[in-house]
N, CA and C atoms as a LAMMPS dump frame, in Angstrom:
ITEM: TIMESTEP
0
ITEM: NUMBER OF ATOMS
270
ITEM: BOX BOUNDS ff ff ff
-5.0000000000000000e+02 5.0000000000000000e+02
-5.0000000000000000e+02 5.0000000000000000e+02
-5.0000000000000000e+02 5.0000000000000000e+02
ITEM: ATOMS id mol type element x y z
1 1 1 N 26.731 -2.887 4.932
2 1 2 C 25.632 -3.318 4.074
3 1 3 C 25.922 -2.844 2.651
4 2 1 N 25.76 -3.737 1.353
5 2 2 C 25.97 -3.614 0.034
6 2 3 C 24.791 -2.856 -0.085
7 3 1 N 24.887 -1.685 -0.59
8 3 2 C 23.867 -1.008 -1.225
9 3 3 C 23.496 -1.183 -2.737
10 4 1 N 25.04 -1.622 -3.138
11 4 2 C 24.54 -1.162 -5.184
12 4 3 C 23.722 -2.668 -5.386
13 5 1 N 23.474 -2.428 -6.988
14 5 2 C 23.027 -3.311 -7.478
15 5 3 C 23.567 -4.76 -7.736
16 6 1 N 23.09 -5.29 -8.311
17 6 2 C 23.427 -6.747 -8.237
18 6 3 C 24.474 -6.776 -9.433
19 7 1 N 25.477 -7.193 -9.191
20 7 2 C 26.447 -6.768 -10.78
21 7 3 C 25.838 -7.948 -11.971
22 8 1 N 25.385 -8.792 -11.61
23 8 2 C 25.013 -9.748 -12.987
24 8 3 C 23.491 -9.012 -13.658
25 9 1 N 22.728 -8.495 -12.965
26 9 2 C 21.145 -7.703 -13.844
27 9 3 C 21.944 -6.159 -14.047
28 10 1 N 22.65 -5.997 -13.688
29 10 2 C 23.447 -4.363 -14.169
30 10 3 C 23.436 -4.264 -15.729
31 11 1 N 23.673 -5.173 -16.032
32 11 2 C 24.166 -4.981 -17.323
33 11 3 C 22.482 -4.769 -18.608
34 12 1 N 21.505 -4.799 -17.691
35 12 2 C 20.011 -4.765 -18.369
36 12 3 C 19.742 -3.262 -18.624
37 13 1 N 19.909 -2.532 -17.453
38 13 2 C 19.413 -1.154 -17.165
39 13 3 C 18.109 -1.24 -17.426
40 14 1 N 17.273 -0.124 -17.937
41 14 2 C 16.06 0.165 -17.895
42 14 3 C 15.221 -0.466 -19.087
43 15 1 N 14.201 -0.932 -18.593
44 15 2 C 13.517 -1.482 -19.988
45 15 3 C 12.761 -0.484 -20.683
46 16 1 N 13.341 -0.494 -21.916
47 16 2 C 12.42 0.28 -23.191
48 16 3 C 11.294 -0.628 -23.995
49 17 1 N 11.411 0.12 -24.688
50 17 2 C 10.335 -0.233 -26.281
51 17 3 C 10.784 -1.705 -26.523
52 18 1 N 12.037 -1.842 -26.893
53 18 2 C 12.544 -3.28 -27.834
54 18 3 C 12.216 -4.477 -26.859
55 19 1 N 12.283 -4.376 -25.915
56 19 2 C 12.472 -5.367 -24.432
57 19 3 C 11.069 -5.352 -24.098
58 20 1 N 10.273 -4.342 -24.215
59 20 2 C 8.84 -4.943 -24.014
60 20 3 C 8.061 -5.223 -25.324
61 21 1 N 8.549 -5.175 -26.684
62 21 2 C 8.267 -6.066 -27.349
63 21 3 C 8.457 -7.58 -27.296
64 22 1 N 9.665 -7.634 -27.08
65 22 2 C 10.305 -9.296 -26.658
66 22 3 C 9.5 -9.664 -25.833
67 23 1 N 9.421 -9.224 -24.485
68 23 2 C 8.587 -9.659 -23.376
69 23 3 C 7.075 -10.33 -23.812
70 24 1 N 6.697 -9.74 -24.786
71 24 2 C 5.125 -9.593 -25.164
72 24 3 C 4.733 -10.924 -26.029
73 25 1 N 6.175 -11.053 -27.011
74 25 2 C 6.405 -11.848 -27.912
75 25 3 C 6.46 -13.478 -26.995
76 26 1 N 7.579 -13.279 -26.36
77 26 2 C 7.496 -14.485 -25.289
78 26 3 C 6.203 -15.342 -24.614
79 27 1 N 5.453 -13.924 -23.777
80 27 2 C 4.312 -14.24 -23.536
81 27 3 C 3.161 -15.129 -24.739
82 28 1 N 3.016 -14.016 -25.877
83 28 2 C 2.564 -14.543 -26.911
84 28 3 C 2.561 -16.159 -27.039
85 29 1 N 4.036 -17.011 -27.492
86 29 2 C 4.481 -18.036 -27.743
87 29 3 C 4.323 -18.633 -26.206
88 30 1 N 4.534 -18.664 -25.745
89 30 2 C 3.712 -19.63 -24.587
90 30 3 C 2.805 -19.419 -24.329
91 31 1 N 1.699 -18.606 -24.074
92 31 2 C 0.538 -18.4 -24.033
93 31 3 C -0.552 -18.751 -24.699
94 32 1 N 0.042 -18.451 -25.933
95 32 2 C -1.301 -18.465 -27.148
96 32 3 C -1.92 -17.567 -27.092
97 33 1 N -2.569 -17.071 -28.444
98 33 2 C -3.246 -15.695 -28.493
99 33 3 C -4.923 -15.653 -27.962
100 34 1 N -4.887 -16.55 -27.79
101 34 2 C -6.522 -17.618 -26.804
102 34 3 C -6.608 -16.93 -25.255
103 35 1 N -5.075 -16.98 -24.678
104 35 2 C -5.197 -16.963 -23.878
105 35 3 C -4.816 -15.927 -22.426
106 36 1 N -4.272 -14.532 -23.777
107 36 2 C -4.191 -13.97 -23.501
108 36 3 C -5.283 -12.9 -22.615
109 37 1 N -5.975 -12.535 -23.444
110 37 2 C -7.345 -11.699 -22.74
111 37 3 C -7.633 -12.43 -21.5
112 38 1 N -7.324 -14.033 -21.507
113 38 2 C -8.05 -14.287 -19.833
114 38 3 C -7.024 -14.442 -18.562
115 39 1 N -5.563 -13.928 -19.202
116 39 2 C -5.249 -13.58 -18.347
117 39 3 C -4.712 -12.314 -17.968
118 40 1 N -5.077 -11.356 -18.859
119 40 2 C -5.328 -9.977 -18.526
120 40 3 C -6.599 -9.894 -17.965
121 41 1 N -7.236 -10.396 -18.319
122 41 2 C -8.38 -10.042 -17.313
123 41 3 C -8.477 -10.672 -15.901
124 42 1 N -7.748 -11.513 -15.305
125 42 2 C -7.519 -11.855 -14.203
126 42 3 C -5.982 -10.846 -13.62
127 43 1 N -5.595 -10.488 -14.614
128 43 2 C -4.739 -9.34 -13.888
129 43 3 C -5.373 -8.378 -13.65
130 44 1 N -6.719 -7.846 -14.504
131 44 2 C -7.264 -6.643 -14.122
132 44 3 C -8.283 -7.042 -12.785
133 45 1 N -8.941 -8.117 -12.607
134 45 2 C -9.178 -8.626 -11.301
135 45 3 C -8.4 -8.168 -10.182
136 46 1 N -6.946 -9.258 -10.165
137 46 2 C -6.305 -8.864 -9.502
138 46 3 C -6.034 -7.905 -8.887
139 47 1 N -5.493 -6.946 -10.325
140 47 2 C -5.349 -5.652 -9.497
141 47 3 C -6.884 -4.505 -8.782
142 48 1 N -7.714 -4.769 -8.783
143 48 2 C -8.99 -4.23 -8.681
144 48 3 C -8.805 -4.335 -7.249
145 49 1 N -8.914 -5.766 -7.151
146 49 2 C -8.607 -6.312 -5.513
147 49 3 C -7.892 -6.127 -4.582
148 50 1 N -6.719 -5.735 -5.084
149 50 2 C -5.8 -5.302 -4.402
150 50 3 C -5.467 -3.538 -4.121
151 51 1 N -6.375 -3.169 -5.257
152 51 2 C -6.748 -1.41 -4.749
153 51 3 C -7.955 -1.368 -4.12
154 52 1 N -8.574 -2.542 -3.894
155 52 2 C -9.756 -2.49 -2.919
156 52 3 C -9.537 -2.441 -1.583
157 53 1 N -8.732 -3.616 -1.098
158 53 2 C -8.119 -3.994 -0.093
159 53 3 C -7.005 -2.967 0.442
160 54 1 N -6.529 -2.027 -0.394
161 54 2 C -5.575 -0.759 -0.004
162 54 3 C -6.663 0.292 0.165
163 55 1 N -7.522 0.452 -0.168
164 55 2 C -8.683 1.411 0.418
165 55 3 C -8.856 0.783 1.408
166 56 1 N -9.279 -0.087 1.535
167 56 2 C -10.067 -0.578 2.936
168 56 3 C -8.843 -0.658 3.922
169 57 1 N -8.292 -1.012 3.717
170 57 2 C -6.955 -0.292 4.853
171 57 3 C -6.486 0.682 5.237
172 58 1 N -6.252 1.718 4.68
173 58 2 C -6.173 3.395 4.821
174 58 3 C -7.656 3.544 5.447
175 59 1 N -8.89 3.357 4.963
176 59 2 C -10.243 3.805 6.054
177 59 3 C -9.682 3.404 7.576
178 60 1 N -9.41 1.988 6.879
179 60 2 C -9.515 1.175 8.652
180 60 3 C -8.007 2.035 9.638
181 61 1 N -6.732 2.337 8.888
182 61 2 C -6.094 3.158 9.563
183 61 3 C -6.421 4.932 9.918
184 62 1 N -7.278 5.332 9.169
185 62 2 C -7.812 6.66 9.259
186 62 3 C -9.076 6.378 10.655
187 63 1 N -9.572 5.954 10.449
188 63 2 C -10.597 5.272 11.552
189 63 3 C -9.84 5.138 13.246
190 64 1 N -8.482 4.034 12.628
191 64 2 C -8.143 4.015 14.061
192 64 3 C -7.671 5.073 14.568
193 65 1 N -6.855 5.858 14.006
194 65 2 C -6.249 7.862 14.053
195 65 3 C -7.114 8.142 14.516
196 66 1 N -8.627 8.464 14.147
197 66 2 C -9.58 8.756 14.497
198 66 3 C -9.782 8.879 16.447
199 67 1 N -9.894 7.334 16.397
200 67 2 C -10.465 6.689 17.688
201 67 3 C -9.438 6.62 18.949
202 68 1 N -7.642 7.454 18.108
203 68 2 C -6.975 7.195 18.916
204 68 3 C -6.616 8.762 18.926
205 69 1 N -6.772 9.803 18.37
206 69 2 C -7.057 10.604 18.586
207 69 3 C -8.353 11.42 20.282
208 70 1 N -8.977 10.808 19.752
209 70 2 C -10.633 11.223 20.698
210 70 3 C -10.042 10.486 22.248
211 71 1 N -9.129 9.634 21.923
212 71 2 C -9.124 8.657 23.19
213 71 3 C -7.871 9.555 23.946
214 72 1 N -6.711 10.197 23.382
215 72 2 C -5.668 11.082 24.128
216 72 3 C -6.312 12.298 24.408
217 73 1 N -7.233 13.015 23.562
218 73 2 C -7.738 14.134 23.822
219 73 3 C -8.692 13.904 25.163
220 74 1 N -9.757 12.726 25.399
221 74 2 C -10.127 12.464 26.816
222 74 3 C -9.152 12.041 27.503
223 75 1 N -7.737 11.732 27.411
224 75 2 C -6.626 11.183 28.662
225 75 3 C -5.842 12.656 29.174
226 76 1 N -5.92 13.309 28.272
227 76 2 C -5.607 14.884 28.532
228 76 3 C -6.622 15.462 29.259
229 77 1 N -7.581 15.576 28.945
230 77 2 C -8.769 16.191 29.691
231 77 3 C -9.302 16.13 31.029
232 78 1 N -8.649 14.397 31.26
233 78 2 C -8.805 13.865 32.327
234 78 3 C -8.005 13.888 33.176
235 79 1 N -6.035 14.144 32.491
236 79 2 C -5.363 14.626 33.369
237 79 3 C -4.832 16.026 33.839
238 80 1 N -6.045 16.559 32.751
239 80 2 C -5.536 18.353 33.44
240 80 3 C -6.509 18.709 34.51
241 81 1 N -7.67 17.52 34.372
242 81 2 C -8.808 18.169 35.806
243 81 3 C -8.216 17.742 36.904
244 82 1 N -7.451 16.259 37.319
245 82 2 C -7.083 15.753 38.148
246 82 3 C -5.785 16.601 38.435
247 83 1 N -4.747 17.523 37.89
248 83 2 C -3.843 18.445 38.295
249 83 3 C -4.452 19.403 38.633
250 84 1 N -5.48 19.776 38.811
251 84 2 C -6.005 20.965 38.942
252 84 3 C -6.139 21.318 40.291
253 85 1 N -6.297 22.377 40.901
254 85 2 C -6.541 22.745 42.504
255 85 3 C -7.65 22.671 43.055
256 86 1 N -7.904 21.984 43.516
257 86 2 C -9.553 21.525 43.831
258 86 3 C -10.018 23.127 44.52
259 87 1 N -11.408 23.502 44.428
260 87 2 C -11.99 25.02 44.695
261 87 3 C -12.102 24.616 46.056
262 88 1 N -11.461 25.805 46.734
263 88 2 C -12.047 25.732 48.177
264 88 3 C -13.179 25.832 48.797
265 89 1 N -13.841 24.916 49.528
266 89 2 C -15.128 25.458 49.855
267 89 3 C -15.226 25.912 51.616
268 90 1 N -15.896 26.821 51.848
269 90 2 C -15.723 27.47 53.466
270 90 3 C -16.559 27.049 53.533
């Protein structure tokens, strides 16, 4: 399996300052300055939603831990009485 990078985006490395000016500029010129705010604000939507939906998933996996927890601790409980030596009665 190729681990490294892709040799044709190698040659970018890390984006700074100058490159997210360009980026911005780009956006700008196709965008229009109209139309910017509405689609930052559907990115800030976006992302709202999608840290909503990552909460509500961690509950719903903490929840099931929960329920799967309580459920081995009664399968234990249930199989240390059934190993157990039943009390003699005379």
């Amino acid at each position: 399996m190729n681990t490294t990078a892709d040799p044709f985006l190698a040659f970018l490395g890390p984006i700074g300052g100058p490159e997210l000016i360009v980026i911005f500029l780009v956006i700008l010129l196709l965008f229009g300055a109209k139309k910017i705010p509405e689609l930052a604000r559907g990115v800030g939507k976006g992302m709202g939603e999608f840290k909503k939906a990552k909460e509500d998933f961690e509950a719903e996996i903490k929840a099931g831990e929960e329920v799967g927890k309580k459920e081995w601790d009664k399968k234990t409980t249930d199989d240390e009485e059934e190993t157990r030596p039943a009390a003699k009665q005379d």
